[in-house]
N, C-alpha and C positions, 0 to 999 in steps of 0.2 A: 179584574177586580178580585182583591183576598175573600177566599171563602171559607166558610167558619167550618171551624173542625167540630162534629156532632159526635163521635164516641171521645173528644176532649172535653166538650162542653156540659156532656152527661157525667163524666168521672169527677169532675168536678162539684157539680151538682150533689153528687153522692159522697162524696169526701163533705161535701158544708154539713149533707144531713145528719152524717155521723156523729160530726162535731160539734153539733146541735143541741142533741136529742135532750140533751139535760135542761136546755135552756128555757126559758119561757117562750111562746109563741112571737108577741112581740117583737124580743131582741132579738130572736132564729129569724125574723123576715127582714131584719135592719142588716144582719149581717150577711143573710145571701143575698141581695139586693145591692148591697156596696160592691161585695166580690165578684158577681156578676157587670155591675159597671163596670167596675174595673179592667174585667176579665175583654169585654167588647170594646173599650176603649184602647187597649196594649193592642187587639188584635190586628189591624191594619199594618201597625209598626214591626208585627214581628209573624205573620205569617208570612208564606212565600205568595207569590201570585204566579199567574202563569207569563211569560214576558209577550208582548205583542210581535205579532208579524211583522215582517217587511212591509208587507203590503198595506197592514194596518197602520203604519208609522206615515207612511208614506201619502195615505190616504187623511190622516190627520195632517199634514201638512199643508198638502193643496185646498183642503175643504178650511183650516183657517185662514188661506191668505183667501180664499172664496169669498171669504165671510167679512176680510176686512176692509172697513173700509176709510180707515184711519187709525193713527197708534202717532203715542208719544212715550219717549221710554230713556232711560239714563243708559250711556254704555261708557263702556272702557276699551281703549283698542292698544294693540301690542305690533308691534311693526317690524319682522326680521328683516334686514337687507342681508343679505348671501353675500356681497361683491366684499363688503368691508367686515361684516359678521358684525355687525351693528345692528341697536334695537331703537325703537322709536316707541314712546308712549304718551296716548293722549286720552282724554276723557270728555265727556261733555254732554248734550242730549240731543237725541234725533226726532227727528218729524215726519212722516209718512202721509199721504195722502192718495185715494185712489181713487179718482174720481169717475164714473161710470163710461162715460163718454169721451175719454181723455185720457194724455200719455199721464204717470203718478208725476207727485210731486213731493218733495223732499227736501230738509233744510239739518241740516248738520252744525251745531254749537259747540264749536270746541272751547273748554274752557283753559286747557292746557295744550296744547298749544293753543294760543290766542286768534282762532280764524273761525270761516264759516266757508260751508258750502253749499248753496242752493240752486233750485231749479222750480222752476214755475210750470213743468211740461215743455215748455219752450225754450228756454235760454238756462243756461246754467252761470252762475259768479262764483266765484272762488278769489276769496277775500279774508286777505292779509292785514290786518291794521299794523301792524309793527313794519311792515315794509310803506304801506300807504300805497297799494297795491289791489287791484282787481280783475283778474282773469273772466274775460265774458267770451263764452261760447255757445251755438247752440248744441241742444242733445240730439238732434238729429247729425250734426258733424262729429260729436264727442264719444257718440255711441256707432258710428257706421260698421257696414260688415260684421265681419265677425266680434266686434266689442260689443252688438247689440246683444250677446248673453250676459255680459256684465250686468246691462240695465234690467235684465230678467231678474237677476238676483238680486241688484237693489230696489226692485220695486215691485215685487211680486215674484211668489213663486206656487203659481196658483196651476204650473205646468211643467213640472220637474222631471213625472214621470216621462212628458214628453222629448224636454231636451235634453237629459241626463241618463246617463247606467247610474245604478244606487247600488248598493249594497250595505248591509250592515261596517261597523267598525270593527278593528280588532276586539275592542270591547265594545260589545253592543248596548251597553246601559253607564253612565254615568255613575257616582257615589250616590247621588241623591234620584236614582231609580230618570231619570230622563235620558231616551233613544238618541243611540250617538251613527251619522250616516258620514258615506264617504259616497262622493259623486263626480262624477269624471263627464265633462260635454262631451256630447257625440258630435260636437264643432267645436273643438279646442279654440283659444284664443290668446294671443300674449297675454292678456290682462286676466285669463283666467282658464286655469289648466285643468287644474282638479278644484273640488269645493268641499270642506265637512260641514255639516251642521248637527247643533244638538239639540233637539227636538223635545218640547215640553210634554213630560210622561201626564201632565193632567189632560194634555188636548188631544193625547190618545188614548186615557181614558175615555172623555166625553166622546167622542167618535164610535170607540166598541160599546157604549152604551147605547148610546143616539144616531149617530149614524151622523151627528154634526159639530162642529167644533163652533162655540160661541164665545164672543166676549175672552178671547184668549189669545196671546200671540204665541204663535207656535214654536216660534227659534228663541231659544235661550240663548245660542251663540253660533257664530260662525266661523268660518277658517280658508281663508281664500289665497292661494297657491297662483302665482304666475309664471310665465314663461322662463325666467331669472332666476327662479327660484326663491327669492323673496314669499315671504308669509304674513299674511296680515288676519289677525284674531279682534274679532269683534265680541265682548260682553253686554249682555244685555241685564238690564235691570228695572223694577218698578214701570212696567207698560201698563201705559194705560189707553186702552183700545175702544173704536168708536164714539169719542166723543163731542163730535161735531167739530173737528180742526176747521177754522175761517183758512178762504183760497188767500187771505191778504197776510198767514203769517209764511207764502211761500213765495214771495216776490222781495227784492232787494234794491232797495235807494239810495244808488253811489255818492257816498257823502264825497263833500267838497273839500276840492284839493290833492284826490286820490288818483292816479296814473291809471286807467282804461286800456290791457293789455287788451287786443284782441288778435286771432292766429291770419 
């Protein structure tokens, strides 16, 4: 947290009284009173702080997805393919669910490209309306082996320190002061080699305050690296966390007429 500068905030102090002294009592309290707001207001914006630990970034992480237990949030995704050096761009909003006793659940609305992706804990769909098309699998086949880090990451990452080396990034803070991490599984997987995330500098505030991340999703975005070499960037936007997501917006009702791929 920025801490006030006290032989700044005295000199100041002493500089109004100066400039005062002529003045009526009155107008002298109106206007050290203003330059004092003022002066505490600027401060946050323009002291330095001290930046957070690793461990406290880290520890902000896991204690928000601890703590969540549902999130709905706008993103924007960016999709490098390596093979053709092609991008892929889509947008839409995601759905999270964690239910205490049960694998998460998750539902994916793309609004550009025109599809979805859900899962119920049980079965996953992957559904095309422009093709008239839907991929049903379960997540226990979709995630086996070594792709079950994948499902860590999309559905908690309430154990990072566990399955990952972390490290700070070349730059360890963002523009807008949010912890930027780079994490490599200690069980690589095709679908996921290395991972960045960038990490909300408020939810490791409230953590070196409190000791708990509430009411906050901790990843402003992500960056997930496969095997290929392909890159795929997740933005996040507008989350809005814990508030009582229904289990019925994570299931899907193959409308009529639609092809039933299954593997």
């Amino acid at each position: 947290m920025p801490r006030i500068c006290t032989d700044c905030l005295m000199n100041l102090i002493n500089r109004i009284s100066a400039l005062t002294k002529s003045l009526s009592a009155k107008k002298t309290h109106k206007i050290t009173s203003a330059v004092l707001m003022a002066f505490f207001f600027a401060l946050p914006l323009s002291a330095a702080s001290t930046p957070a630990s690793l461990k406290d970034v880290v520890s902000a992480l896991e204690k928000g997805y601890a703590g969540l237990q549902d999130v709905q949030a706008d993103f924007s995704q960016k999709t490098t393919i390596s093979a053709v050096n092609r991008e892929q761009k889509g947008s839409g909003e995601v759905l999270l669910k964690r239910p205490a006793s049960a694998t998460a659940m998750f539902r994916f609305n793309y609004a550009k490209p025109k599809q979805q992706i859900i899962s119920n804990g049980r079965q996953v769909w992957f559904y095309t309306p422009g093709n008239k098309q839907v991929l049903v699998n379960s997540v226990a086949s979709m995630f086996a082996g070594g792709n079950s880090i994948a499902l860590s990451y999309l559905t908690g990452l309430g154990h990072v320190s566990r399955d990952f080396e972390i490290t700070f990034a070349t730059e360890p803070q963002d523009k807008n002061g949010n912890y930027q991490l780079e994490l490599t599984p200690k069980k690589p997987s095709p679908v996921l080699v290395k991972l960045q995330l960038t990490v909300s500098s408020v939810a490791v505030e409230q953590m070196q305050a409190s000791g708990e991340v509430k009411n906050v999703f901790p990843v402003v975005s992500s960056v997930v690296h496969d095997a290929g070499g392909n890159r795929t960037r997740i933005d996040y936007s507008r989350a809005r966390v814990n508030k009582g997501l229904a289990d019925g917006k994570f299931n899907f009702k193959i409308p009529e007429g639609v092809e039933v791929i299954k593997p």
